[in-house]
C-alpha positions as CSV (number, residue, x, y, z in Angstrom):
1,X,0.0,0.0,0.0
2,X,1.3,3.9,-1.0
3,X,1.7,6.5,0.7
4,X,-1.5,7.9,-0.9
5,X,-3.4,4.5,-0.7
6,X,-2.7,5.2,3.4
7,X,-3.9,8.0,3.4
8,X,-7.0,7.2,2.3
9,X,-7.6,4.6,4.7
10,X,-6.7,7.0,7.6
11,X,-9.0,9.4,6.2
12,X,-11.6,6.8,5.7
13,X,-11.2,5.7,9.3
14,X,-11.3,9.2,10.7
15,X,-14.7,9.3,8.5
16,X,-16.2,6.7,9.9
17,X,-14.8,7.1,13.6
18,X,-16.4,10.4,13.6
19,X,-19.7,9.3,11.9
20,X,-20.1,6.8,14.4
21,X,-19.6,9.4,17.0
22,X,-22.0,11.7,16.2
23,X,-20.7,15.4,15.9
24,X,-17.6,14.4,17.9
25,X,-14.0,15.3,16.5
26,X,-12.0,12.6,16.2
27,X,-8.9,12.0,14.5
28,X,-7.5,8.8,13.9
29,X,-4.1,7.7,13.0
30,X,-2.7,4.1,11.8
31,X,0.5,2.2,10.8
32,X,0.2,-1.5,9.1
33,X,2.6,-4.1,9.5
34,X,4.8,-4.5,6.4
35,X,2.6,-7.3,5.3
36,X,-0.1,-5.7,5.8
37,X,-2.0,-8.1,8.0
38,X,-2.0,-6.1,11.1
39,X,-3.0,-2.0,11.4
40,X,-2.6,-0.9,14.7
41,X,-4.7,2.4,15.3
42,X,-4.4,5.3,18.0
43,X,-7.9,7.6,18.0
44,X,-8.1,11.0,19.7
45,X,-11.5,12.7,21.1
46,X,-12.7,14.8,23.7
47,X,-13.1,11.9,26.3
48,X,-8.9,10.9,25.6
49,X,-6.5,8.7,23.4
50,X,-7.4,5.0,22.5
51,X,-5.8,2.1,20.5
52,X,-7.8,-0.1,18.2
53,X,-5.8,-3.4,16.7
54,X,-7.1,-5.0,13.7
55,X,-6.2,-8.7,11.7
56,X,-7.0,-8.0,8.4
57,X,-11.1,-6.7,9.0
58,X,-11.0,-8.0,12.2
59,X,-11.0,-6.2,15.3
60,X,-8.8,-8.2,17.5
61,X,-8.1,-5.6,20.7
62,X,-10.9,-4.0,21.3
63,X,-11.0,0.3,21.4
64,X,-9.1,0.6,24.4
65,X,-8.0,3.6,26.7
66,X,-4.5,4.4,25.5
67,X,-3.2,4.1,29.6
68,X,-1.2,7.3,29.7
69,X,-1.6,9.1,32.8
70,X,-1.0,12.2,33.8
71,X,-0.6,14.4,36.7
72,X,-4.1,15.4,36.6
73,X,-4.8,11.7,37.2
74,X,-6.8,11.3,33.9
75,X,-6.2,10.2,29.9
76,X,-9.2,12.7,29.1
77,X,-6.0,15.6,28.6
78,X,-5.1,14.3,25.5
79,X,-7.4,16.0,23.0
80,X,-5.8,15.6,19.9
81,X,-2.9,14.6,17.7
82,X,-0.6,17.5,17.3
83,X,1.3,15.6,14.9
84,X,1.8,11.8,13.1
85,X,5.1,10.9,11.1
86,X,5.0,7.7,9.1
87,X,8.4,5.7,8.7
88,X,9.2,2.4,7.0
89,X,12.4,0.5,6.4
90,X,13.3,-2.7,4.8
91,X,16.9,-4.1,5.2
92,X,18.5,-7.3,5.5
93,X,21.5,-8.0,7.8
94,X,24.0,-11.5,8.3
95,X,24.3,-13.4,11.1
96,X,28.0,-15.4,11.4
97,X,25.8,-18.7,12.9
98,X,22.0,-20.0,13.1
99,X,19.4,-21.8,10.5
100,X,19.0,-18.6,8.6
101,X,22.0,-16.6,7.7
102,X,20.4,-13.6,6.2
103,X,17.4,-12.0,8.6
104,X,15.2,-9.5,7.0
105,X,14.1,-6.2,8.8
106,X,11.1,-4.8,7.8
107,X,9.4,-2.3,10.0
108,X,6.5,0.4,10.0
109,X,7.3,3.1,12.6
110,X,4.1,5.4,13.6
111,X,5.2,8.3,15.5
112,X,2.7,10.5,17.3
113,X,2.6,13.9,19.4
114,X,-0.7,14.4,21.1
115,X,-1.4,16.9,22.9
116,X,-4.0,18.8,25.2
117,X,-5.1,20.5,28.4
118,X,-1.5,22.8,28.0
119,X,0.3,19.0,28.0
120,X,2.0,17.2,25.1
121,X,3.7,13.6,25.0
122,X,5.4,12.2,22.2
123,X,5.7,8.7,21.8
124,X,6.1,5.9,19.0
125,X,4.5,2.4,18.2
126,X,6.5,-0.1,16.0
127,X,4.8,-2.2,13.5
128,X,6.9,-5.3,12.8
């Protein structure tokens, strides 16, 4: 899948996220594994961050609170993504012993800065 190809899928899934929600913002963010069989997805409204996992159409974890806590005690201060880089690498490096001599590294790297409530957090979630 493209560049372009995902982002039509994030806008499609902010679409629909927000559709489901009524009038409520949200903006949705998502990286796939370099196969493409797993999407992991973080989701920002007024209520906080969450994480959705899917397996190909299927949800397998649940929308779930994102778990960040801050002083204020809550994950309702995150109101939004401030910013979302995309990063992908494939590479292959030797190893001198073992059954497979030449390991392949393929990634997807989705780093976030969300923000809200005068705090920000930065963090990243590898796709591998």
């Amino acid at each position: 899948m493209g560049r372009l190809a995902a982002a039509q899928c994030r806008a499609l899934l902010a679409c629909l996220a927000a559709s489901a929600l009524g009038a409520r913002a949200v903006a949705t963010e998502c990286v796939e594994s370099p196969g493409r069989v797993l999407r992991a997805c973080v989701s920002v409204d007024a209520d906080g961050a969450y994480y959705q996992v899917f397996r190909g159409a299927r949800a397998v974890i649940a929308r779930s609170a994102l778990g960040i806590t801050f002083a204020t005690g809550s994950n309702g201060a995150v109101t939004r993504i401030e910013s979302a880089t995309l990063r992908e690498s494939d590479s292959e490096w030797q190893q001198p012993w073992g059954e497979q001599r030449v390991i392949r590294d393929s990634q997807a790297q989705l780093r976030l800065s969300l923000a809200g409530g005068g705090q920000a957090v930065r963090f990243r979630r590898l796709a591998g």
